[in-house]
C-alpha positions as a Markdown table, in Angstrom:
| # | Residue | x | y | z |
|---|---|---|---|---|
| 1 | Unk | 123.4 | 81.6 | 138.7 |
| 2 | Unk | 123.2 | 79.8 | 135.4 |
| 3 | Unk | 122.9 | 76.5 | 136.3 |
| 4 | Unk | 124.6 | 73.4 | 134.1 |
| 5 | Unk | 126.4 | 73.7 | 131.2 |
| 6 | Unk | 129.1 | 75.7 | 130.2 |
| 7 | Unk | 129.1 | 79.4 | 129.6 |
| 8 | Unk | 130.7 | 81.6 | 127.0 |
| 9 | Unk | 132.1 | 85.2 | 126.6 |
| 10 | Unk | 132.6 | 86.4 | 123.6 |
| 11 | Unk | 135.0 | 90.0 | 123.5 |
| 12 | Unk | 135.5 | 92.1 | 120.7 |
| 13 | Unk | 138.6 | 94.6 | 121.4 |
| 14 | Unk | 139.0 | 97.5 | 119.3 |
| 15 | Unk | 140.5 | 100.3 | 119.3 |
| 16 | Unk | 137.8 | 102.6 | 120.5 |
| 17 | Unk | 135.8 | 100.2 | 122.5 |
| 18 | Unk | 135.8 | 96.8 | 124.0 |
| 19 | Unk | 132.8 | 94.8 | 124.0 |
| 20 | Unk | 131.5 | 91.6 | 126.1 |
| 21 | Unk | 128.5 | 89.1 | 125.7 |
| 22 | Unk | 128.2 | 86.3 | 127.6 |
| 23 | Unk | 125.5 | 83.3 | 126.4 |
| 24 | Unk | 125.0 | 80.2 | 127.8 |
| 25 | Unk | 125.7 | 76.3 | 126.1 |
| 26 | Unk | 122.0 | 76.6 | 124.4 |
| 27 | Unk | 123.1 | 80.1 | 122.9 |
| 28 | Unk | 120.9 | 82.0 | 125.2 |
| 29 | Unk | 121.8 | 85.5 | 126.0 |
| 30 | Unk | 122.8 | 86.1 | 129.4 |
| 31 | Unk | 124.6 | 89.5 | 129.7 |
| 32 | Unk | 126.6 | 92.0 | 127.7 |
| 33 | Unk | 128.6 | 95.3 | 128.3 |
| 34 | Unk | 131.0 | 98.1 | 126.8 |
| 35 | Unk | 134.4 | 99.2 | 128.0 |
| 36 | Unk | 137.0 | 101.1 | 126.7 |
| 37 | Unk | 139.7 | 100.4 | 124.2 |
| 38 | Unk | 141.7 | 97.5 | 123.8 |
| 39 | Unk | 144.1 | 97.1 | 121.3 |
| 40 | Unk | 147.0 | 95.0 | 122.8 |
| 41 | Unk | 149.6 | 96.6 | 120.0 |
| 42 | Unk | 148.9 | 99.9 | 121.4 |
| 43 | Unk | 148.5 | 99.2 | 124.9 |
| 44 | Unk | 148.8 | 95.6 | 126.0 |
| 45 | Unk | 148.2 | 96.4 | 129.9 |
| 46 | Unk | 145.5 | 98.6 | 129.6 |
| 47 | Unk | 144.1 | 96.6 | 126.8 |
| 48 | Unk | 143.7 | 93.7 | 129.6 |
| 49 | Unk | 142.4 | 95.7 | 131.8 |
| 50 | Unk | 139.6 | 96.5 | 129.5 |
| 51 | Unk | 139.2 | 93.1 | 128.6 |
| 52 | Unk | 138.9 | 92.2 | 132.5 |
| 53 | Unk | 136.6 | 95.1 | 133.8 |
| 54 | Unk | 134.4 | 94.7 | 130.8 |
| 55 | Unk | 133.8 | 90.9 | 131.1 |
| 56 | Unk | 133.2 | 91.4 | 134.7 |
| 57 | Unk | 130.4 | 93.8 | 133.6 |
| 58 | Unk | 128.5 | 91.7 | 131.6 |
| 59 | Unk | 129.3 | 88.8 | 134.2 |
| 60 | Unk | 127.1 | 90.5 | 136.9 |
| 61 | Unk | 124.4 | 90.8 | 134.5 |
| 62 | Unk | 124.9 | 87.0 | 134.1 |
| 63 | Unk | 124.7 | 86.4 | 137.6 |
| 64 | Unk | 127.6 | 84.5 | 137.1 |
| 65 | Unk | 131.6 | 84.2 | 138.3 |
| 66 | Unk | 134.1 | 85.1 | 135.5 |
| 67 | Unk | 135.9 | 82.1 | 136.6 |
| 68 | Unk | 133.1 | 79.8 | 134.9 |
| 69 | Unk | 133.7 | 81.4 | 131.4 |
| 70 | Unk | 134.7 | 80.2 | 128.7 |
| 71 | Unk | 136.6 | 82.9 | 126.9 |
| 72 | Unk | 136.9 | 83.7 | 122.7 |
| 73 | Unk | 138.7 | 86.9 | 122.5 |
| 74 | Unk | 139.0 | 89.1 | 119.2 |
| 75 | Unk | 141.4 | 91.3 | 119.8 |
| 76 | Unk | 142.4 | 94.6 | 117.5 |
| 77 | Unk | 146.3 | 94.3 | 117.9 |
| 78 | Unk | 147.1 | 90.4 | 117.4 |
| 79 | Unk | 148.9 | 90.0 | 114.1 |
| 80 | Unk | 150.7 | 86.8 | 115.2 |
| 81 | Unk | 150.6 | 83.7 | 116.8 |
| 82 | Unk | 152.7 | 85.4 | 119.6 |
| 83 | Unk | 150.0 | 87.9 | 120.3 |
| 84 | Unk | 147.3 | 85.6 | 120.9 |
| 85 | Unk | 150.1 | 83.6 | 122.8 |
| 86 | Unk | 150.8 | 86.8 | 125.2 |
| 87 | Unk | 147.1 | 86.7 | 125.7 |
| 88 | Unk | 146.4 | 83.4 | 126.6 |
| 89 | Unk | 149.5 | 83.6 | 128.8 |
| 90 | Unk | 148.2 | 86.2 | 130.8 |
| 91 | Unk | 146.4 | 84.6 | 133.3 |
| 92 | Unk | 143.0 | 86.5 | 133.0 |
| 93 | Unk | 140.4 | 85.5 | 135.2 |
| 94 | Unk | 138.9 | 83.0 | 132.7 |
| 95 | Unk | 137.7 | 78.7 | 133.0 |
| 96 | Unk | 139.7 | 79.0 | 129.2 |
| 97 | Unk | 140.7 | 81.5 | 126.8 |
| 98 | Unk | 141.3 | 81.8 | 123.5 |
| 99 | Unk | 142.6 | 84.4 | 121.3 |
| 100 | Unk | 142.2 | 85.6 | 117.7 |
| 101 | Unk | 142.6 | 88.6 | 115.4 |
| 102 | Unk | 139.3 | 90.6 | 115.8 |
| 103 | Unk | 138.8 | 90.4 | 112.1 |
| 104 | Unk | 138.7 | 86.3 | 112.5 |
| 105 | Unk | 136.2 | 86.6 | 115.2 |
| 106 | Unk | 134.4 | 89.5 | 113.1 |
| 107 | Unk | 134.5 | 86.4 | 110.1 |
| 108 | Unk | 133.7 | 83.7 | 112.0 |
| 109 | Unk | 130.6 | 85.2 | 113.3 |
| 110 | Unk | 129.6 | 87.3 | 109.3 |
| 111 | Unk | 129.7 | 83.6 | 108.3 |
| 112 | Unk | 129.0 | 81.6 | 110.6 |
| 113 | Unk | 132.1 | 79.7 | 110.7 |
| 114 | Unk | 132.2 | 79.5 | 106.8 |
| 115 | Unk | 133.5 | 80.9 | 103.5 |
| 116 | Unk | 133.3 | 84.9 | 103.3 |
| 117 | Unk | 135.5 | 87.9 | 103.1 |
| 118 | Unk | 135.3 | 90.7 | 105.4 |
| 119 | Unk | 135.8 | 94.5 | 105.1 |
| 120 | Unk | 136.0 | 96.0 | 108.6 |
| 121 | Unk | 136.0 | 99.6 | 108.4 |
| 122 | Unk | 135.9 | 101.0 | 112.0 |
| 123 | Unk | 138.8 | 103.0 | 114.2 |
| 124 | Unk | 141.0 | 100.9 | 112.1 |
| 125 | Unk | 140.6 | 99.2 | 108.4 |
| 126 | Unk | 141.4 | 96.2 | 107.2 |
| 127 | Unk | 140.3 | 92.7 | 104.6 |
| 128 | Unk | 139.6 | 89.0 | 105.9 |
| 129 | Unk | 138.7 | 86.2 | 104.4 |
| 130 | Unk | 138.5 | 82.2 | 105.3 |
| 131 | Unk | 138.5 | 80.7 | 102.0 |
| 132 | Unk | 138.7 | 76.6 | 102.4 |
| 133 | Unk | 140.6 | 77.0 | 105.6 |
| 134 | Unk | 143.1 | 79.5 | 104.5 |
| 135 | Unk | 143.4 | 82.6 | 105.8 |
| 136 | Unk | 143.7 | 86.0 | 103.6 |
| 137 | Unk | 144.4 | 89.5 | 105.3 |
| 138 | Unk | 144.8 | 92.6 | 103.5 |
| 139 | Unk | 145.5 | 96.1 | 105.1 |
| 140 | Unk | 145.2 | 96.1 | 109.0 |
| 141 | Unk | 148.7 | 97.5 | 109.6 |
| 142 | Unk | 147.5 | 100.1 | 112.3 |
| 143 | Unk | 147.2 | 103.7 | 112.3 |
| 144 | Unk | 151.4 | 104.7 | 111.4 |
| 145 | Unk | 151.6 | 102.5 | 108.4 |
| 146 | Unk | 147.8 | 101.8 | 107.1 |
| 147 | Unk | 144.5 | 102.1 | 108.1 |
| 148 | Unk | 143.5 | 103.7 | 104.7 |
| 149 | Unk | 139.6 | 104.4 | 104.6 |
| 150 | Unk | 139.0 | 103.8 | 108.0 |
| 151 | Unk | 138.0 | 106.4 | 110.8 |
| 152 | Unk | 141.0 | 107.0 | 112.3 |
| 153 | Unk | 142.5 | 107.7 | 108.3 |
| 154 | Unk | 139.0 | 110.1 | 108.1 |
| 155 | Unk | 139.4 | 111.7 | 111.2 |
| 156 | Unk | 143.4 | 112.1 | 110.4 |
| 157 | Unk | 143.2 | 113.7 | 106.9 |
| 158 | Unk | 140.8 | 116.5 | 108.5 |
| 159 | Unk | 143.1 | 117.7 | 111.0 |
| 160 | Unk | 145.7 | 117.7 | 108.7 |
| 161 | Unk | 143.4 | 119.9 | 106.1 |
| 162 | Unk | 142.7 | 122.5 | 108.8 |
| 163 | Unk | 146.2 | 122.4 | 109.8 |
| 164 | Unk | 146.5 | 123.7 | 106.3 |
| 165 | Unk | 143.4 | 126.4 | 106.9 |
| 166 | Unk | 145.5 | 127.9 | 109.8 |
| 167 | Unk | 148.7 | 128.6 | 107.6 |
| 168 | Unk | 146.4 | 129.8 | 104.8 |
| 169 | Unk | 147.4 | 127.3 | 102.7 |
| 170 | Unk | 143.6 | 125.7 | 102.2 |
| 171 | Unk | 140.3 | 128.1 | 101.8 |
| 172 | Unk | 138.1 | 126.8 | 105.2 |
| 173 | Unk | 134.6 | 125.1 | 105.2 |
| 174 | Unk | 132.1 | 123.8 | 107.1 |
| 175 | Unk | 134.3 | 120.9 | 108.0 |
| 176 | Unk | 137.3 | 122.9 | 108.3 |
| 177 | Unk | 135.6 | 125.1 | 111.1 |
| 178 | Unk | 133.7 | 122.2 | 113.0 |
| 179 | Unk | 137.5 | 120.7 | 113.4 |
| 180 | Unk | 138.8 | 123.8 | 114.4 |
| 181 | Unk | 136.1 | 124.2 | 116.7 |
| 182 | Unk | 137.4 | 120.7 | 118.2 |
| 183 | Unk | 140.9 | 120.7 | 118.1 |
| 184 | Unk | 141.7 | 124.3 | 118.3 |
| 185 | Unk | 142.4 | 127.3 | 116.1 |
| 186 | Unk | 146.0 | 128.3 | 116.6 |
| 187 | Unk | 149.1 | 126.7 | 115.9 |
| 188 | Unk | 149.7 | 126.3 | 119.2 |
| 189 | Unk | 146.8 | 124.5 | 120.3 |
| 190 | Unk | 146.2 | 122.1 | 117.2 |
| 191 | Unk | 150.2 | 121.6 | 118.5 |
| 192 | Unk | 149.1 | 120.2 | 122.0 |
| 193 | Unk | 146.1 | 118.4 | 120.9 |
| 194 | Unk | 148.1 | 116.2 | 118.6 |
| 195 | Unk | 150.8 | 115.2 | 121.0 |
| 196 | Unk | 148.2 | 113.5 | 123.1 |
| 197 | Unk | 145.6 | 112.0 | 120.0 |
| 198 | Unk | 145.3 | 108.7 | 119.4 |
| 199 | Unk | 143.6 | 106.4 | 116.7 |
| 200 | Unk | 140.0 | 106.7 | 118.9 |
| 201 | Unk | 140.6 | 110.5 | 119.1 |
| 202 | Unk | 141.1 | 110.8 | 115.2 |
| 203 | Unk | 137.9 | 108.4 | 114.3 |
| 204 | Unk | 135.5 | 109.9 | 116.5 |
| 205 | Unk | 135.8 | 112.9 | 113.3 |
| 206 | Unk | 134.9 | 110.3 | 111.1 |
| 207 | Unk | 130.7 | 111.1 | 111.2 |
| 208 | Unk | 131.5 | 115.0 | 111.0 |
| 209 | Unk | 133.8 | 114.1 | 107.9 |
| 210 | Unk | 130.4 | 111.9 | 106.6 |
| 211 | Unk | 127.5 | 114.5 | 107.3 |
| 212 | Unk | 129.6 | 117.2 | 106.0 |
| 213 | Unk | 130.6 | 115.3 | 102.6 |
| 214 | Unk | 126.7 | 114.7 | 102.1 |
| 215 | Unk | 126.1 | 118.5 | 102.4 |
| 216 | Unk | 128.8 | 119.2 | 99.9 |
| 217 | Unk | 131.7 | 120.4 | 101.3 |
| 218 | Unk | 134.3 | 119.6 | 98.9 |
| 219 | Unk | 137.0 | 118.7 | 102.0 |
| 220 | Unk | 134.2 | 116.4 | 103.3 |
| 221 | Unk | 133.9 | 114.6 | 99.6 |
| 222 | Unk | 137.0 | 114.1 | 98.8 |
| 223 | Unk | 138.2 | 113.0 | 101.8 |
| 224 | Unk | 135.2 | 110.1 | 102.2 |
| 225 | Unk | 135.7 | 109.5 | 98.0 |
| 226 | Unk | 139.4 | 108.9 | 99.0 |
| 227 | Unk | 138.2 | 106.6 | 101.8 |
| 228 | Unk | 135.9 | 104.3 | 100.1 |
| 229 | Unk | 138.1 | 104.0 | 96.9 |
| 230 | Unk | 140.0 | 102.4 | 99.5 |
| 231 | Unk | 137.8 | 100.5 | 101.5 |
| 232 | Unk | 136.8 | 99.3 | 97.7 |
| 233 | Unk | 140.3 | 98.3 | 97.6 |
| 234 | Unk | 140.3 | 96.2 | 100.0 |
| 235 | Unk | 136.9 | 94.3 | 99.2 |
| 236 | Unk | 138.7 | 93.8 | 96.2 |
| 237 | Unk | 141.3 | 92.0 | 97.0 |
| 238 | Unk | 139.7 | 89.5 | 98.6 |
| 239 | Unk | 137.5 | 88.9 | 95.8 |
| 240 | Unk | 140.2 | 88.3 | 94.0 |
| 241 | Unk | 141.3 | 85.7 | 96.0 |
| 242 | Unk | 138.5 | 84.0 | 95.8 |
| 243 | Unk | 135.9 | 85.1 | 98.5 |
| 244 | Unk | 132.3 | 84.8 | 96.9 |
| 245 | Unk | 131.0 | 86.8 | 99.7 |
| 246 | Unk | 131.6 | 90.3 | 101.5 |
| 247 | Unk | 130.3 | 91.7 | 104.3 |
| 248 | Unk | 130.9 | 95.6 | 105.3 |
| 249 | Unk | 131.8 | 96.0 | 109.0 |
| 250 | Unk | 132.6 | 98.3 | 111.9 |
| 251 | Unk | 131.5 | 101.8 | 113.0 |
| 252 | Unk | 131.2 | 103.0 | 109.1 |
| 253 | Unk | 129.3 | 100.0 | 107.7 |
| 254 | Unk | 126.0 | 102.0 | 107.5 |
| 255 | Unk | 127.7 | 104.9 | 105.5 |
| 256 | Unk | 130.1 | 103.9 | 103.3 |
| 257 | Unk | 128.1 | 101.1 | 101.0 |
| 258 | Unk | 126.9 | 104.7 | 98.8 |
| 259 | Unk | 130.5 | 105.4 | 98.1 |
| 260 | Unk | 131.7 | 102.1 | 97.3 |
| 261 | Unk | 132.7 | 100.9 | 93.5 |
| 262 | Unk | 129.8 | 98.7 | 92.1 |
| 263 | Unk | 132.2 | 95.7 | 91.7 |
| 264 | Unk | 132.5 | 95.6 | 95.5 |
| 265 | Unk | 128.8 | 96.3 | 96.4 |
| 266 | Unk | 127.4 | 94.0 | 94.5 |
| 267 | Unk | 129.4 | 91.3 | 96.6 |
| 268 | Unk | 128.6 | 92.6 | 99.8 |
| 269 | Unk | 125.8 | 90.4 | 102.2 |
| 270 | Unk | 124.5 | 91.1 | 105.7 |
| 271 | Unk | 126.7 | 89.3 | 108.2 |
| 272 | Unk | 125.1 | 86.5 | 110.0 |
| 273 | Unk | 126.5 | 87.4 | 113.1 |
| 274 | Unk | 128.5 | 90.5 | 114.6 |
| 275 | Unk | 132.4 | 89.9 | 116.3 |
| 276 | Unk | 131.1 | 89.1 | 120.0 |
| 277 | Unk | 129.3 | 86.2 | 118.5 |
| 278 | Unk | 132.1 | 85.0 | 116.2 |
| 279 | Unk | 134.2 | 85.0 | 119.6 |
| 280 | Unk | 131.7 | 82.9 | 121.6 |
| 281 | Unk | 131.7 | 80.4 | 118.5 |
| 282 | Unk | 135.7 | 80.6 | 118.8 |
| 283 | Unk | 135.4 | 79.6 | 122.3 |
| 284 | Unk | 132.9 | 76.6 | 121.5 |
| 285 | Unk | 134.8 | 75.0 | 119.2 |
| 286 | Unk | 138.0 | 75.4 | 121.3 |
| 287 | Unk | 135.7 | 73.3 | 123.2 |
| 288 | Unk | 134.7 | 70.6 | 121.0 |
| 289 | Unk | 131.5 | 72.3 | 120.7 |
| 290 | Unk | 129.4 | 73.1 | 117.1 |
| 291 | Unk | 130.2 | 76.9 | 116.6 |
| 292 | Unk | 126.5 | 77.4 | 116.3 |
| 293 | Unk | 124.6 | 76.9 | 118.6 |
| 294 | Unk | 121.3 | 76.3 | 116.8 |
C-alpha cells in the first residue's frame, strides 16, 4: 500500500487499446497495464468498461484500491464538453476524475504542459495544438468522415484495392495477396468480413501496408505517399497557426517521419512525455498540484 500522499492514474483510450499508469504524488511509477479499446463515440459502455478493468490492472500492481485514485482520462471519442461531462458523470470507481480529448492529454504530456502541436497518427489521425491557452484541432473526425493518413485510413484503402483485385479491376501484389490472405478471397467472404470490421480491424493492416511500400509494391507506396501527404497536412496546419513545435505520435510515429514533406519534419521534436503521463499531469493540476512532478 502506498502510503501518504495522493496517487494518480493516468489513461490513454484509443481506439485499439486502452492504457493505465498509475504514479504516486513524487512521480514515482507504481503500476501500469493494457486493455482493450475505448473510444466512448464508438462504444461508450464498453469504452468504460475498458477504462475500469484496465485501471484495476495496473491498481493491483500498485498495491493500491482504485478508490484512492486520482483519475486524468484521455479519451479517443470526446469532441465536447459533453463527452468529458458523460464521463465524469459516470460514476467510475475513482477518488476524482477528469476527462479530456486524448490528443490534449497526448499534448499535455509531448509538452509538458506548454506550447506545441501534435500529430497523432495511430488507429485514428488527427492535429493539436495549445498555443497561449487556446486550443487548435484539425482532422480527428473518426473513421466515416476523416481519419486521413492514419491506420485505420491505411488499413481501409487496402481492402478496398483488393476488393478491386477480386473483380479484376486492379493487377494483384504482394500486398494485395497478404490482404487476401486476411480477409478472404471471394466476394463472399471479403462481404462477411466487412460487416463486422471496425477502425482496430482496419489499422492492424497498417504495418503490412508499411513493409510492403518499402519493398516496392506500387499499392503499398502509393497508399503510405497518400497517407503522409496527409499526415503532412495536418502538421501543417498547425504550424500555420502558430505552433513552433511538432511532435509525431501514435502507433505510426516510428514510420512515417521518412514520408513526410520537409516543411513538416523539420518541425517535428521528441515528445517529453507520452499520453498516460499527460493524463496524470491533467489529474494533478485538477488538483492544485504542479503538472510536473519534478
Amino acid at each position: 500500500m502506498i502510503q501518504g500522499g495522493q496517487v494518480f492514474l493516468g489513461i490513454d483510450g484509443g481506439g485499439s487499446r486502452c492504457r493505465a499508469r498509475i504514479r504516486d504524488g513524487a512521480g514515482v511509477l507504481r503500476g501500469e497495464a493494457v486493455g482493450g479499446s475505448s473510444n466512448i463515440y464508438q462504444n461508450f459502455d464498453g469504452a468504460i468498461a475498458s477504462i475500469v478493468a484496465t485501471a484495476a490492472q495496473a491498481a493491483a500492481q500498485a498495491n493500491v484500491p482504485t478508490t484512492e485514485l486520482h483519475a486524468g482520462l484521455g479519451l479517443a471519442g470526446i469532441v465536447t464538453s459533453v463527452g468529458a461531462e458523460r464521463i465524469e458523470a459516470a460514476k467510475l470507481p475513482f477518488a476524482s476524475v477528469i476527462a479530456d480529448n486524448d490528443a490534449y492529454a497526448a499534448q499535455v504530456g509531448a509538452f509538458g504542459g506548454g506550447d506545441g502541436g501534435i500529430v497523432i497518427a495511430g488507429t485514428g489521425s488527427i492535429g493539436f495544438a495549445v498555443i497561449g491557452g487556446a486550443r487548435h484541432m484539425v482532422g480527428g473526425w473518426g473513421f466515416a468522415l476523416g481519419d486521413h493518413g492514419s491506420g485505420a485510413w491505411l488499413g481501409h484503402h487496402a481492402v478496398r484495392r483488393a476488393a478491386l483485385a477480386i473483380d479484376g479491376l486492379l493487377q494483384p501484389t504482394p500486398l494485395i495477396d497478404n490482404v487476401l490472405r486476411q480477409v478472404g478471397a471471394t466476394r463472399f467472404d471479403l462481404s462477411r468480413w466487412s460487416e463486422k470490421a471496425v477502425p482496430a480491424d482496419y489499422a492492424r493492416m497498417a504495418p503490412l501496408v508499411f513493409d510492403c511500400a518499402a519493398k516496392g509494391d506500387v499499392h503499398g507506396m502509393t497508399i503510405v505517399i497518400e497517407g503522409a501527404a496527409a499526415i503532412s497536412n495536418l502538421g501543417r496546419a498547425l504550424l500555420a497557426r502558430g505552433a513552433a513545435r511538432l511532435s509525431l505520435l501514435g502507433g505510426l510515429a516510428q514510420v512515417y517521419p521518412p514520408y513526410l514533406d520537409a516543411d513538416v519534419k523539420r518541425a517535428l521534436t521528441p515528445p517529453e512525455a507520452d499520453a498516460m503521463d499527460g493524463a496524470i499531469m491533467m489529474a494533478r493540476k485538477a488538483r492544485g498540484l504542479a503538472e510536473r512532478w519534478s
